[in-house]
N, CA, C and O of each residue as an XYZ file, in Angstrom:
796
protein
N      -7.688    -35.246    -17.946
C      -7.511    -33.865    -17.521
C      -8.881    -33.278    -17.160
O      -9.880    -33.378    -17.873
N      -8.816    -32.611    -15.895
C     -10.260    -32.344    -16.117
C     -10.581    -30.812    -16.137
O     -10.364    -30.218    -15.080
N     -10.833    -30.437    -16.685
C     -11.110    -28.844    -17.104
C     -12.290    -28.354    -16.695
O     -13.384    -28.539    -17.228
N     -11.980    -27.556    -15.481
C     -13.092    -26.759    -14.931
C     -13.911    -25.453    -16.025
O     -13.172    -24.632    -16.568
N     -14.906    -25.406    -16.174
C     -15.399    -24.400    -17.104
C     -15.861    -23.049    -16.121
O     -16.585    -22.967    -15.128
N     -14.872    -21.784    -17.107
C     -15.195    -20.310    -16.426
C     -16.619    -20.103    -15.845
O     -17.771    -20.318    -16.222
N     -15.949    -19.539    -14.650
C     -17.497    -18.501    -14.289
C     -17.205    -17.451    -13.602
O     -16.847    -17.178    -12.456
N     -17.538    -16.708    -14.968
C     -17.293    -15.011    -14.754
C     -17.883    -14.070    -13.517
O     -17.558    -12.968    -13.076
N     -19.245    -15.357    -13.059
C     -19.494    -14.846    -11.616
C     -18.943    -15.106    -10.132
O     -19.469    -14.691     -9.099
N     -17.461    -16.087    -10.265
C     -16.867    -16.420     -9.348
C     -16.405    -15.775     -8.228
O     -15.382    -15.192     -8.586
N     -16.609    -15.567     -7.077
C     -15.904    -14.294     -6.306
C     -14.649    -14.072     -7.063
O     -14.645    -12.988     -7.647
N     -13.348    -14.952     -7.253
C     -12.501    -15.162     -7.763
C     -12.116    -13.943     -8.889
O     -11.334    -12.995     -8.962
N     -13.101    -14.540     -9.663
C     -13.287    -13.733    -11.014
C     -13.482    -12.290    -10.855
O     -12.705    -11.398    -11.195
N     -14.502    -12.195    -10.353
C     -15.084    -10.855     -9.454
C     -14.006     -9.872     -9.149
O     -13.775     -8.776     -9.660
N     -13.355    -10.568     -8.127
C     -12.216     -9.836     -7.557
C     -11.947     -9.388     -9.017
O     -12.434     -8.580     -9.808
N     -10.901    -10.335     -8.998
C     -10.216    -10.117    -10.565
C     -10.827     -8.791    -11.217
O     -10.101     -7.800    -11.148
N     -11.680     -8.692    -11.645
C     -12.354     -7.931    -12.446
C     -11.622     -6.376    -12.191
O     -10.868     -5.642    -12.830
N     -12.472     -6.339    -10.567
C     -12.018     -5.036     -9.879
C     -10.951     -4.910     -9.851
O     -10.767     -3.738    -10.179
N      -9.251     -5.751     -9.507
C      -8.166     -5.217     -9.325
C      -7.666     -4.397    -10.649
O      -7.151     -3.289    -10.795
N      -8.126     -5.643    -11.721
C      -7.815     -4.938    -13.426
C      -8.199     -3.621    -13.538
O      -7.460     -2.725    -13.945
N      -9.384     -3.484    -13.171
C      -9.977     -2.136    -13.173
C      -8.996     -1.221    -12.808
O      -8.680     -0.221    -13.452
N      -8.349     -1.739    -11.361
C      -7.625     -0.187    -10.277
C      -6.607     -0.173    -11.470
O      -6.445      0.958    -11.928
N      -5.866     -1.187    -12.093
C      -4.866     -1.146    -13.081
C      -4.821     -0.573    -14.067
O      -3.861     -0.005    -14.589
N      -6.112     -0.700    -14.484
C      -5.756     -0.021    -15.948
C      -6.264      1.813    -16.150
O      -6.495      2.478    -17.160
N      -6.289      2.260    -14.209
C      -6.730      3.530    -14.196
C      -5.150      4.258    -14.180
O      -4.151      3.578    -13.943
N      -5.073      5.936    -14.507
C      -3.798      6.520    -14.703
C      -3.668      6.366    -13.606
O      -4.554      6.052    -12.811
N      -2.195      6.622    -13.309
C      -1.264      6.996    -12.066
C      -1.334      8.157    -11.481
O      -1.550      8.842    -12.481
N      -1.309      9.086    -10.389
C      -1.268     10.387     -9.952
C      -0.383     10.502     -8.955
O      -0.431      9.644     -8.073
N       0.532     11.482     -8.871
C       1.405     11.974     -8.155
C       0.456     11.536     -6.618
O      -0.710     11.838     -6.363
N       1.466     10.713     -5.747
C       0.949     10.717     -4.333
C       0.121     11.621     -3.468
O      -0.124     11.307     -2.303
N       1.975     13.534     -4.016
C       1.827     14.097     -2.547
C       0.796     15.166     -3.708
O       0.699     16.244     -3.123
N      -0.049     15.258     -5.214
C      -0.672     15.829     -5.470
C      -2.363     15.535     -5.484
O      -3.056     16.136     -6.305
N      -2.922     14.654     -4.603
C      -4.224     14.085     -4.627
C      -5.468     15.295     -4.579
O      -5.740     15.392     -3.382
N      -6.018     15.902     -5.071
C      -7.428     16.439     -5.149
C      -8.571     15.757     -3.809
O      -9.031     14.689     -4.214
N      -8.921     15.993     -2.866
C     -10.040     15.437     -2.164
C     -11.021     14.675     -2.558
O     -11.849     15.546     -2.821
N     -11.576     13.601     -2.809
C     -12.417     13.321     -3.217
C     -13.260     12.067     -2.336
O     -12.481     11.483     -1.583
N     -14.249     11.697     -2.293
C     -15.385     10.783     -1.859
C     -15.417      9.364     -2.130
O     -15.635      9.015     -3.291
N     -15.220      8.434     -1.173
C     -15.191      6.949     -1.364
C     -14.121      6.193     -0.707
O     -13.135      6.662     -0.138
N     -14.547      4.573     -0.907
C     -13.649      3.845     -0.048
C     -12.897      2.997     -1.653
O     -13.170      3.124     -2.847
N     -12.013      2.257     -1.000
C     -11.624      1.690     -2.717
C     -10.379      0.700     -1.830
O     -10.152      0.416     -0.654
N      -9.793      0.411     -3.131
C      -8.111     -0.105     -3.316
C      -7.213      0.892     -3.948
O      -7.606      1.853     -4.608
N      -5.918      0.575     -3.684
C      -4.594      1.235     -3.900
C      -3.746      1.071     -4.139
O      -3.367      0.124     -3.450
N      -2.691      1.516     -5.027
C      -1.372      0.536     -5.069
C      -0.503      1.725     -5.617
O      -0.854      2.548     -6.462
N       0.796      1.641     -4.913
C       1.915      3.386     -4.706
C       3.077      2.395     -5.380
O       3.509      1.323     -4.958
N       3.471      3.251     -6.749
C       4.708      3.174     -7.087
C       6.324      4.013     -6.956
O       6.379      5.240     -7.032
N       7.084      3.493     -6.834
C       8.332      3.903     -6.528
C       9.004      4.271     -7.809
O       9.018      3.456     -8.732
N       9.761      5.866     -7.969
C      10.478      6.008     -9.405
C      11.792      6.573     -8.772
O      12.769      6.653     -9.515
N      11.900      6.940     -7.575
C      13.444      7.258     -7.151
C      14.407      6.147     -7.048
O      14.350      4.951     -7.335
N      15.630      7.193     -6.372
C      17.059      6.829     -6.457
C      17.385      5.915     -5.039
O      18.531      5.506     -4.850
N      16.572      5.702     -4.314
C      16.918      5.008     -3.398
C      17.672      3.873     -3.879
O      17.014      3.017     -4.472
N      19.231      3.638     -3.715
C      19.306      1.985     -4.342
C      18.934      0.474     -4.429
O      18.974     -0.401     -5.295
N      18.435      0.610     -2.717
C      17.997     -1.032     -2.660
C      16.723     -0.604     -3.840
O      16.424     -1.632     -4.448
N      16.459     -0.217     -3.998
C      14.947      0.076     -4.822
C      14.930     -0.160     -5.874
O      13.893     -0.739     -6.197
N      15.813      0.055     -6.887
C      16.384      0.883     -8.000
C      15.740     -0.379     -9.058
O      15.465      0.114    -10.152
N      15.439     -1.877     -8.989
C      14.539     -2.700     -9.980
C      13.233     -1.932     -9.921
O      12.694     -1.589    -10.973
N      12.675     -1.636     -8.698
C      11.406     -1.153     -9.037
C      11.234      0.077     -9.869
O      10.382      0.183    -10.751
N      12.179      1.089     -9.502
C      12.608      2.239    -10.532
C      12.458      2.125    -11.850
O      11.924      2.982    -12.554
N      12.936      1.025    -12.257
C      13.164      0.691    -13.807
C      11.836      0.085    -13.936
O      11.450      0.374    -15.069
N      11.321     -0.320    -13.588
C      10.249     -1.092    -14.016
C       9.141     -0.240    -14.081
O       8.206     -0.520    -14.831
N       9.130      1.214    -13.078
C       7.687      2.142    -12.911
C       8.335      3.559    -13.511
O       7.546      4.471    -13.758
N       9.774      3.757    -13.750
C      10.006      5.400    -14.820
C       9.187      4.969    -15.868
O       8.743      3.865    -16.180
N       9.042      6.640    -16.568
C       8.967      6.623    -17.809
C       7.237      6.602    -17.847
O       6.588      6.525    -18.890
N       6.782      6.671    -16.773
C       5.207      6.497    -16.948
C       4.712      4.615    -17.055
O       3.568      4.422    -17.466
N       5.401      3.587    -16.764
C       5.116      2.385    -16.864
C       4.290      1.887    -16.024
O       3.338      1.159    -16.304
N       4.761      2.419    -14.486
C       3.983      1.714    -13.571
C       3.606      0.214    -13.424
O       2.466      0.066    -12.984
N       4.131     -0.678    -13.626
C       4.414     -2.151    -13.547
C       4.575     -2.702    -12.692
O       4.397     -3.899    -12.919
N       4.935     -2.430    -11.380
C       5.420     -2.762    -10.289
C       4.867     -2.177     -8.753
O       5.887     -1.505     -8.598
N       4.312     -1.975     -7.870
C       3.820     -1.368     -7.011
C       5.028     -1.627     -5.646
O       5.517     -2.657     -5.183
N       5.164     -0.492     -5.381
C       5.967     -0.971     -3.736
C       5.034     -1.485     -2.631
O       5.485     -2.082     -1.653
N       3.653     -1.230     -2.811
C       3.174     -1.135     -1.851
C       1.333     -1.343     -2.218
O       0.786     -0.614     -3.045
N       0.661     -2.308     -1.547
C      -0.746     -2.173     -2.233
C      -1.458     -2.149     -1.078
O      -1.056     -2.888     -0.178
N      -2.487     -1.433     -0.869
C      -3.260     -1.803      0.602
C      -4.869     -0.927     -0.180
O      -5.007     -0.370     -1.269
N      -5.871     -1.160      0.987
C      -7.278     -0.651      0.696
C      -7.647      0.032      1.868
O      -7.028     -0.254      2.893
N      -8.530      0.875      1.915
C      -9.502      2.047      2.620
C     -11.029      1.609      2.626
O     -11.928      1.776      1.801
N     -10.984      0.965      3.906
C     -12.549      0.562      3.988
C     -13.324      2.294      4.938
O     -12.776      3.300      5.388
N     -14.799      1.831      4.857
C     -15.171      3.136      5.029
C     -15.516      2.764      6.567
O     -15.578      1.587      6.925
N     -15.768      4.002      7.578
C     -16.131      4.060      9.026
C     -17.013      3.176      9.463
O     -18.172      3.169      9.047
N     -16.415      2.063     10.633
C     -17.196      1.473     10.969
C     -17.101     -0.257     10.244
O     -17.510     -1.229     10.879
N     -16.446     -0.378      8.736
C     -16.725     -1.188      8.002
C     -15.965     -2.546      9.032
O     -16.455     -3.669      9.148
N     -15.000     -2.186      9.526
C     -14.223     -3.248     10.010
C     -14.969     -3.728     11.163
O     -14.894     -4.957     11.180
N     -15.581     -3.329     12.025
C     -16.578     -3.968     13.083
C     -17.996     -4.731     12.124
O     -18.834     -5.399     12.730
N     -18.071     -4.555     10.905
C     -19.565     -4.894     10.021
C     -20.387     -3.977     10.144
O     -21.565     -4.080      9.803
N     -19.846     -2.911     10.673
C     -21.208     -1.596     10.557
C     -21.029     -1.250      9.280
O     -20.214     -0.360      9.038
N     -21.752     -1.885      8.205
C     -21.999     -1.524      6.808
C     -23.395     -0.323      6.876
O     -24.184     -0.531      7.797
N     -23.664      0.735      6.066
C     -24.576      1.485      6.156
C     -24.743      1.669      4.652
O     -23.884      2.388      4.141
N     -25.461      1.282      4.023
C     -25.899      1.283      2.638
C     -26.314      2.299      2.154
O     -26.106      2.544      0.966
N     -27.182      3.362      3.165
C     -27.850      4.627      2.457
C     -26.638      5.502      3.005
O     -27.029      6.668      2.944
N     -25.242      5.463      3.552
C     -24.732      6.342      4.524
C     -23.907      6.932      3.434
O     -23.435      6.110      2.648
N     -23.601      8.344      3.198
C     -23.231      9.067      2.244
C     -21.567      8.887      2.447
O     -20.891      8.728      3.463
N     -21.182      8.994      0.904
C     -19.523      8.157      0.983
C     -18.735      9.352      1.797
O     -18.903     10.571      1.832
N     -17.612      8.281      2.565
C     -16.328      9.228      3.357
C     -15.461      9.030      2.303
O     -15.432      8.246      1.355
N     -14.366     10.436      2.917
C     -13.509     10.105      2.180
C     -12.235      9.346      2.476
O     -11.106      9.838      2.468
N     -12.541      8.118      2.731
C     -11.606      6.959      3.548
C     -10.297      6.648      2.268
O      -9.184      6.275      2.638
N     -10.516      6.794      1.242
C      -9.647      6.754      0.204
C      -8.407      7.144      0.354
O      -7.321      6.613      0.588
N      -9.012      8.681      0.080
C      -8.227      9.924      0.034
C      -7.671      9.912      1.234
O      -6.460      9.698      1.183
N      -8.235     10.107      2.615
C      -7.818      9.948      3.609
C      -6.358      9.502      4.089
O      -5.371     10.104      4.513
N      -6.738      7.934      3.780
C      -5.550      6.841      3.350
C      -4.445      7.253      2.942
O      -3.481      7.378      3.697
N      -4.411      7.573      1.482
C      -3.727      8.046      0.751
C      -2.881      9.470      1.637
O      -1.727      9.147      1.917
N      -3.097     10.337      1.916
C      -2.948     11.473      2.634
C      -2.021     10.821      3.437
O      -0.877     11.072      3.057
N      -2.087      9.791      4.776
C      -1.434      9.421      5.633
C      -0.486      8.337      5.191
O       0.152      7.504      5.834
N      -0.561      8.537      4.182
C       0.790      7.629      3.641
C       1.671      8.657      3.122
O       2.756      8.882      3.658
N       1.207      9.375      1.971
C       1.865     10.581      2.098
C       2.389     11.010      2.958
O       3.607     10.851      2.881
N       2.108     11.439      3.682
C       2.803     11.542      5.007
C       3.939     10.998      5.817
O       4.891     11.457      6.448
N       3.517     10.017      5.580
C       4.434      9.300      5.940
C       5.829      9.278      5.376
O       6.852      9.460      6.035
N       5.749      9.001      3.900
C       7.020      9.278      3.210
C       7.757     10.889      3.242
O       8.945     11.025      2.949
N       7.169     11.674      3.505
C       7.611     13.107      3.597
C       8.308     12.799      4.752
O       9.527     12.970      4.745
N       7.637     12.281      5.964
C       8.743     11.988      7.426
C       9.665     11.500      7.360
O      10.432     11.663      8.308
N      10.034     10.772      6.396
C      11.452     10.028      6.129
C      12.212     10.179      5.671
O      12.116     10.385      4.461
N      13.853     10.184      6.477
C      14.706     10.767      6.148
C      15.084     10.688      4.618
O      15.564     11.614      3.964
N      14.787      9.436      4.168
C      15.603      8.797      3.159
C      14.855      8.676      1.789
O      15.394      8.183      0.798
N      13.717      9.105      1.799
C      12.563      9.120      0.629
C      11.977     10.588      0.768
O      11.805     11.329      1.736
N      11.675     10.742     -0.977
C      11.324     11.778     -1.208
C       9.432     11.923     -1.793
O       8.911     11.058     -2.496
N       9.056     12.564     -1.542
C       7.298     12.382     -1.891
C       7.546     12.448     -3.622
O       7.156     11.679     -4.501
N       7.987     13.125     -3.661
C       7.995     13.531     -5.755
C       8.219     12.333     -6.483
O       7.819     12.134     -7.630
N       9.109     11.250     -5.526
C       8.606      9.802     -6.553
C       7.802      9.051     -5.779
O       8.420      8.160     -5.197
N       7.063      9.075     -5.639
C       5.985      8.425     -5.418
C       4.463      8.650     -6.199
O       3.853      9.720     -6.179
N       4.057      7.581     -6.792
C       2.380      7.593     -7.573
C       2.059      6.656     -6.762
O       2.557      5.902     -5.925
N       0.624      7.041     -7.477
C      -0.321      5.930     -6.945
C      -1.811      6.004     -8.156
O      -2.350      6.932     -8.759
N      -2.018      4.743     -8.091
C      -3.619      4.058     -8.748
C      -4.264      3.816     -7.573
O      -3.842      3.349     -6.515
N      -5.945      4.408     -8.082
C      -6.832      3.957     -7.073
C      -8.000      3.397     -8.010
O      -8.065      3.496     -9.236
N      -8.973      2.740     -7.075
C     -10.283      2.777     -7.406
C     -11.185      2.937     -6.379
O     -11.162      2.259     -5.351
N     -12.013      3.845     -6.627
C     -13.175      3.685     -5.842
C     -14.262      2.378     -5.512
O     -15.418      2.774     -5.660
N     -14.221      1.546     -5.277
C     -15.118      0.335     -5.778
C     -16.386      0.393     -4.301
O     -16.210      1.078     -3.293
N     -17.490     -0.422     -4.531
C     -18.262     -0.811     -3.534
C     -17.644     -2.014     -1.989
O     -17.358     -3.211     -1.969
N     -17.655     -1.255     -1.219
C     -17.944     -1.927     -0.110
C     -17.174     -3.311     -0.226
O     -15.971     -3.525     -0.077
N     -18.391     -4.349     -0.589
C     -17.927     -5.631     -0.789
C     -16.829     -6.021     -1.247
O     -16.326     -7.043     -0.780
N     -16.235     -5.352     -2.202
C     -14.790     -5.777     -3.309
C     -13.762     -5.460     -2.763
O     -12.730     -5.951     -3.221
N     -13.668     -4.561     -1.630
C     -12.713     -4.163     -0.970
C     -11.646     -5.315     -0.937
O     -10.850     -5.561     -1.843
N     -11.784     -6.098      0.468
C     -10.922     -6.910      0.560
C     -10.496     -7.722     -0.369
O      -9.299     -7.649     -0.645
N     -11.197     -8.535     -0.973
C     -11.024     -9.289     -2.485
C     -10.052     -8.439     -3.146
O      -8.892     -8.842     -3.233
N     -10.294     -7.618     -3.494
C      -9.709     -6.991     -4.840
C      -7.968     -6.589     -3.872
O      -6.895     -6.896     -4.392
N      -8.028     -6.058     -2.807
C      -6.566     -5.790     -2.055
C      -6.162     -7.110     -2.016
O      -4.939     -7.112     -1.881
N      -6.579     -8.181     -2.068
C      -6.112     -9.627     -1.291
C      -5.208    -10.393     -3.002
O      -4.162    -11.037     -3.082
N      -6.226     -9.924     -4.166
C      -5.255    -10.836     -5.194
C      -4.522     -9.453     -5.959
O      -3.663     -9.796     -6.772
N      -4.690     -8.139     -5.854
C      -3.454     -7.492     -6.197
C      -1.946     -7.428     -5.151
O      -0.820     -7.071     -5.498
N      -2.369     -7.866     -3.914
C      -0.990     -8.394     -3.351
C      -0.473     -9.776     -3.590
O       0.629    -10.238     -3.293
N      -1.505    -10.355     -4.197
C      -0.790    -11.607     -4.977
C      -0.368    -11.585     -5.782
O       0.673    -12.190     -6.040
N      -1.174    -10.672     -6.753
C      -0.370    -10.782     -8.276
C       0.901     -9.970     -7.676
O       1.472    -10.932     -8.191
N       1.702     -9.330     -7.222
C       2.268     -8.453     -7.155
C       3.959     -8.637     -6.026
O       5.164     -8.487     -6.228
N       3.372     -8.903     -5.242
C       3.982     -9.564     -3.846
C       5.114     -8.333     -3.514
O       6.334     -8.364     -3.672
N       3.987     -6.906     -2.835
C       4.815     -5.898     -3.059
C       5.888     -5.928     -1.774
O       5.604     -6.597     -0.780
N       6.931     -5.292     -1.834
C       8.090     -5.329     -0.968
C       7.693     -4.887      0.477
O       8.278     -5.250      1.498
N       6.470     -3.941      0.410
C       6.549     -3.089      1.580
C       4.944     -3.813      2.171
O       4.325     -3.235      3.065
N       4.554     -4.771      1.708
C       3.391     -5.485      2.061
C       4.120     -6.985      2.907
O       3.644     -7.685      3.801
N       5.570     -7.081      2.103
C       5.553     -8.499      2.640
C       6.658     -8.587      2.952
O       6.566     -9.573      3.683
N       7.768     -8.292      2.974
C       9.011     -8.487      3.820
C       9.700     -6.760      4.649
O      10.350     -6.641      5.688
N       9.272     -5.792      3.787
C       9.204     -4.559      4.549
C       8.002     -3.653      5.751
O       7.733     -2.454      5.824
N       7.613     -4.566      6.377
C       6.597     -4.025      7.055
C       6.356     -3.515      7.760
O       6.877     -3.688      8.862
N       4.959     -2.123      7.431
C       5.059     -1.214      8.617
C       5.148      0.131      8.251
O       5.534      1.054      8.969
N       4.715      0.195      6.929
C       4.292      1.683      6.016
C       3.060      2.005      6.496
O       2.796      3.167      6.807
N       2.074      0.889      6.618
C       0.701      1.554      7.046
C       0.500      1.638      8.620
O      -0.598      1.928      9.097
N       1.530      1.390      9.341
C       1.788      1.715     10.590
C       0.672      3.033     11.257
O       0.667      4.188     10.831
N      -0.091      2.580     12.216
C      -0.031      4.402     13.015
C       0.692      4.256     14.452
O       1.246      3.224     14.831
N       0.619      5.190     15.027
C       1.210      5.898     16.411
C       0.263      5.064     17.266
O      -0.960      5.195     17.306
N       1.214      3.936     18.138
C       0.230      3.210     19.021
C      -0.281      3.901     19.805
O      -1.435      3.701     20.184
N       0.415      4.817     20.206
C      -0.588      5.883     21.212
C       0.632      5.590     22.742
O       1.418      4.648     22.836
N       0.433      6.710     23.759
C       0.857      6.377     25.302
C       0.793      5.081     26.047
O      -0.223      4.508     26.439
N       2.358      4.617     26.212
C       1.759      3.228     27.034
C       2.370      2.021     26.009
O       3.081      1.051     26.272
N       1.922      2.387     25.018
C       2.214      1.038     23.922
C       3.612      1.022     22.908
O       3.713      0.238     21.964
N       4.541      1.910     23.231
C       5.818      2.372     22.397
C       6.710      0.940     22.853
O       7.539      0.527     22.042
N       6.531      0.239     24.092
C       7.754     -1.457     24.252
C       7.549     -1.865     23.176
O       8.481     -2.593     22.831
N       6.579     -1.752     22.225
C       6.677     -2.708     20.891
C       7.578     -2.367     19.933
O       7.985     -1.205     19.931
N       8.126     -3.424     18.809
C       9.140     -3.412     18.284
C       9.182     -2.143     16.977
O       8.183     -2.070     16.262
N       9.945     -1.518     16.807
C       9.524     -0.771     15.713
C       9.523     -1.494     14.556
O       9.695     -2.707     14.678
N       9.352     -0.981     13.315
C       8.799     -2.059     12.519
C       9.836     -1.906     11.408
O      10.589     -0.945     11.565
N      10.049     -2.712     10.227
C      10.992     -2.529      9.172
C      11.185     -1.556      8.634
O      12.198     -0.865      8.528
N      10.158     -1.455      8.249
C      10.021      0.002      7.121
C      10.974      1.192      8.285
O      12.007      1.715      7.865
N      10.411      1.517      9.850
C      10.632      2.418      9.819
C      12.501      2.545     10.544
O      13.252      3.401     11.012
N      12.497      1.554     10.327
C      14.088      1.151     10.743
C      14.745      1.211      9.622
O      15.939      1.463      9.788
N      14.373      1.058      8.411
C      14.898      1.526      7.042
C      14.393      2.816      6.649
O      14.866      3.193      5.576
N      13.684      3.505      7.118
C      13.338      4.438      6.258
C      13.125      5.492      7.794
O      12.012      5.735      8.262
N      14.260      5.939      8.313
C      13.617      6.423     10.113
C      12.938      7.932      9.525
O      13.080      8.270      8.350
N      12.322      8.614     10.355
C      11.772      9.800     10.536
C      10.286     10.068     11.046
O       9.945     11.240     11.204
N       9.421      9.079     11.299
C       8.495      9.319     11.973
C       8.525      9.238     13.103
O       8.886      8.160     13.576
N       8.134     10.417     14.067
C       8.347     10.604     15.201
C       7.754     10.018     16.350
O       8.170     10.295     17.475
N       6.770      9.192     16.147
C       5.874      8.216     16.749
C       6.947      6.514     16.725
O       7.392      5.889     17.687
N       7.003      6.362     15.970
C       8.272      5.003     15.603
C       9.555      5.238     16.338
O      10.003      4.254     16.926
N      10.091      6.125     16.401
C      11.126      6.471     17.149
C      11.383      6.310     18.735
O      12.320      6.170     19.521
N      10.057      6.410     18.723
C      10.047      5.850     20.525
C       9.984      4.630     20.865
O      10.343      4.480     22.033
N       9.576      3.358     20.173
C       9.461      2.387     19.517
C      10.684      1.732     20.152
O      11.750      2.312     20.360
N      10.417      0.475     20.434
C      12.096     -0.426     21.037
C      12.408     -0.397     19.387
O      11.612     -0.512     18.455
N      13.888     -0.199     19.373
C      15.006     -0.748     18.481
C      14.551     -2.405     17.691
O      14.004     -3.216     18.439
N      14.723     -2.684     16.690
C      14.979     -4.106     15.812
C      16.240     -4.807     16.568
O      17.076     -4.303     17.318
N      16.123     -5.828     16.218
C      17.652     -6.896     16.874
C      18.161     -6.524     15.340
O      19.375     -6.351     15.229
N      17.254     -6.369     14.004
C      18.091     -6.617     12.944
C      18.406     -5.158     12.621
O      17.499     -4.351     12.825
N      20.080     -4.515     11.935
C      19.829     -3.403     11.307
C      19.482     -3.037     10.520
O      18.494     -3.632     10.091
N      19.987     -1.773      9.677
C      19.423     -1.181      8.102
C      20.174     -2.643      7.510
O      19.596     -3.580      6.960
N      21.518     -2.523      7.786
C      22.100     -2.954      6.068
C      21.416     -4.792      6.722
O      21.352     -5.614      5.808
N      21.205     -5.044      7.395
C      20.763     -6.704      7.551
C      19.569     -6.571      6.622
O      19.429     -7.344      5.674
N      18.476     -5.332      6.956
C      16.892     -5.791      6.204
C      17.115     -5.132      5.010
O      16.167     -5.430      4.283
N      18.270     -3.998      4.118
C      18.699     -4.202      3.061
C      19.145     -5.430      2.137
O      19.120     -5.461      0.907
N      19.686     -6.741      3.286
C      20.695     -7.736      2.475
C      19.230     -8.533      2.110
O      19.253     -9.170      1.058
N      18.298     -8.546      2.682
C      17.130     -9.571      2.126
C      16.578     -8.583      1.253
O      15.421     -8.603      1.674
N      16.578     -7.420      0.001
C      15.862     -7.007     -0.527
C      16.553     -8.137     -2.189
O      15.760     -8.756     -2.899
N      17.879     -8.132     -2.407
C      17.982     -8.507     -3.848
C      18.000     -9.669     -4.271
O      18.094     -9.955     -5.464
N      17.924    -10.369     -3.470
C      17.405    -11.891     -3.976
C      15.677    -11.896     -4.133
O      15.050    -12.691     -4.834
N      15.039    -10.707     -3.224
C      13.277    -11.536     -3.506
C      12.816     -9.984     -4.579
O      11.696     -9.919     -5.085
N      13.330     -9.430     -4.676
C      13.094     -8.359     -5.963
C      13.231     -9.091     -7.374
O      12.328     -9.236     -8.198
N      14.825     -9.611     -7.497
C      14.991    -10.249     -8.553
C      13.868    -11.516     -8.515
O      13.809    -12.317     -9.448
C-alpha cells in the first residue's frame, strides 16, 4: 500500500482550507446583504416550498444549511483577462454578485427571495477559483450542474437565437431570457431529471 504523506501546503489542501473557511461562516438572508468590499466565493441555500426542491429544504430549514443549490465565485475587475493589480483598492465584486443573483430570483415567477441564504468569503485573489472548483465538488449543486443558467446575463442585441437556458425555462421571469429561443425540453421533462440525482 503506498501511503502518500500530508502536505498541508498542497494547492489541494490550500483550496480545502479556504472552502471550510466559506463553511463554517453564518448564513445571511440573500435579498438582506449590507454593501461591503472584496472578491471571494459563495454558496446560496434553498429553504422554500418549491417541490422539486423540497430534499434541499429539509436539509438547509431550521438554520442547517447543509446543502447549497447553487455555488459560484466573484473575481475582481479585470481578473479574468490576468489584469491582477495588487496595490488596487478592493471592489465590491462580491456583493455585486450576490445582488445580481438576487435579482434574479425576485424575477421569477416561481421563487421567492425570503428563502434564499447565502455564505461568503472574502478570500485573496489566488483562492478564488480553487476554493469555487472543490466546493462544487464537494457539493454537486443542482443549479451548477444539471440546472443551468442562474448566473446567466442578458446577451445583449443580436445574440437572443441562443437557447434559453434551464434554470430559466424552470424558473421563467427574466425578461432578457424570454426573448431567448424556446428548449426542445419542457418544465415537467427538466423537473423528471431532478429526483433521482438529488436523492
Amino acid at each position: 500500500m503506498d501511503i502518500q504523506p500530508y502536505n498541508p501546503l498542497d494547492k489541494i489542501n490550500l483550496g480545502g482550507s479556504v472552502a471550510d473557511a466559506m463553511l463554517e461562516n453564518a448564513a445571511h438572508p440573500l435579498g438582506g446583504l449590507k454593501p461591503f468590499s472584496g472578491a471571494g466565493i459563495y454558496a446560496i441555500y434553498y429553504t422554500g416550498d418549491f417541490q422539486a426542491y423540497q430534499i434541499l429544504t429539509a436539509k438547509n430549514k431550521d438554520g442547517k444549511f447543509q446543502t447549497p443549490i447553487y455555488v459560484g465565485k466573484a473575481v475582481p475587475p479585470g481578473a479574468r483577462k490576468g489584469n491582477f493589480d495588487l496595490n488596487e483598492k478592493p471592489s465590491p465584486a462580491l456583493y455585486k454578485q450576490l445582488q445580481e443573483h438576487a435579482e434574479s430570483v425576485r424575477a421569477a415567477e416561481n421563487l421567492r427571495l425570503d428563502d434564499f441564504f447565502c455564505r461568503f468569503l472574502v478570500v485573496d485573489d489566488i483562492w478564488i477559483p480553487l476554493g469555487e472548483s472543490l466546493l462544487i465538488a464537494k457539493f454537486s449543486p443542482i443549479w451548477n450542474k444539471i440546472i443551468d443558467g442562474f448566473g446567466n446575463h442578458d446577451p445583449g442585441g443580436g445574440r437572443y437565437k441562443g437557447m434559453r437556458s434551464k434554470w430559466d425555462t424552470l424558473h421563467p421571469g427574466r425578461a432578457w431570457a424570454a426573448k431567448c429561443a424556446a428548449r426542445n425540453e419542457s418544465m415537467s421533462q427538466i423537473l423528471g431529471e431532478l429526483p433521482t440525482y438529488l436523492k
